[in-house]
Each structure stands twice: as structure tokens, then as C-alpha cells.
C-alpha atoms as one frame of an Amber mdcrd trajectory, in Angstrom:
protein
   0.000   0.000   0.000   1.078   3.473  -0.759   0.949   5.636   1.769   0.457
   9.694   2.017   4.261  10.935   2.825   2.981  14.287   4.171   2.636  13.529
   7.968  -1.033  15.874   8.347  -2.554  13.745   5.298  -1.048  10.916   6.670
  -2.743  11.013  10.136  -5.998  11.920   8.409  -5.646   8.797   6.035  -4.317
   6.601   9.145  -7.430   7.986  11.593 -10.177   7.352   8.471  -8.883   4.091
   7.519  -8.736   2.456  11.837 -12.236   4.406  12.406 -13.622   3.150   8.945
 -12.196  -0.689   8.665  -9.257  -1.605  11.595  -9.984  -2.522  15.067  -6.484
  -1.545  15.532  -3.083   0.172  14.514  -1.566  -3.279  14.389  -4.380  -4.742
  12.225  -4.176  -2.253   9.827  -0.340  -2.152   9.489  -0.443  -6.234   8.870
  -2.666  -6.124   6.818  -0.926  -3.427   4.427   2.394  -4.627   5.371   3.664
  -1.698   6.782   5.805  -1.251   9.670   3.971   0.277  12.750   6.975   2.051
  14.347   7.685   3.549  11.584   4.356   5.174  11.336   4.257   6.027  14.874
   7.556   7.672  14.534   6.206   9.798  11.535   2.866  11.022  13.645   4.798
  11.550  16.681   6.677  14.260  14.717   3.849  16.276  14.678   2.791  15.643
  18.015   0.740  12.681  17.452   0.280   9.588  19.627  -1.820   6.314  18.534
  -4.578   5.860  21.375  -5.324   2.543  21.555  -8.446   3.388  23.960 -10.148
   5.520  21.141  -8.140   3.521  18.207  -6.913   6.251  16.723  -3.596   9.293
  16.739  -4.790  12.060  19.108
């Protein structure tokens, strides 16, 4: 899966895709094959932290 690079459209597309289809961060990133960390690193740049209470970056 192609991801956005840009870290805001990124956490939009991340947020719309675990509220629309993922019970979770982990789900989503095996089922794309894509690294978790490293999207948690990229969110985290902008002040972002995955929630897993609310299943999504706040």
C-alpha cells in the first residue's frame, strides 16, 4: 500500500482508515504490510500519539 508521505494527510488517512475498517493500529499495518513504528515515529513528529483506547492518533 502506498501511503500519504505528508505527515497531516497521513494522520488523516491513518485515523479514516482504523475508524472506517481496523480494530487496531496493528491490524491495519499487517494487513498493508507496513511497519507500525515507523508510522508512529512519523505522527509523533507532529505531536501525534496512537490511542489505543479511542483507536486512533490524538
Amino acid at each position: 500500500m502506498n501511503i500519504p508521505s505528508d505527515p497531516v494527510i497521513l494522520l488523516s488517512f491513518i485515523n479514516t482508515q482504523l475508524r472506517d475498517n481496523y480494530p487496531s493500529l496493528s491490524e491495519f499495518c499487517n494487513a498493508n504490510d507496513i511497519d507500525e513504528k515507523e508510522i508512529a515515529d512519523r505522527l509523533s513528529l507532529i505531536g501525534y500519539e496512537y490511542n489505543h483506547e479511542n483507536n486512533q492518533f490524538l
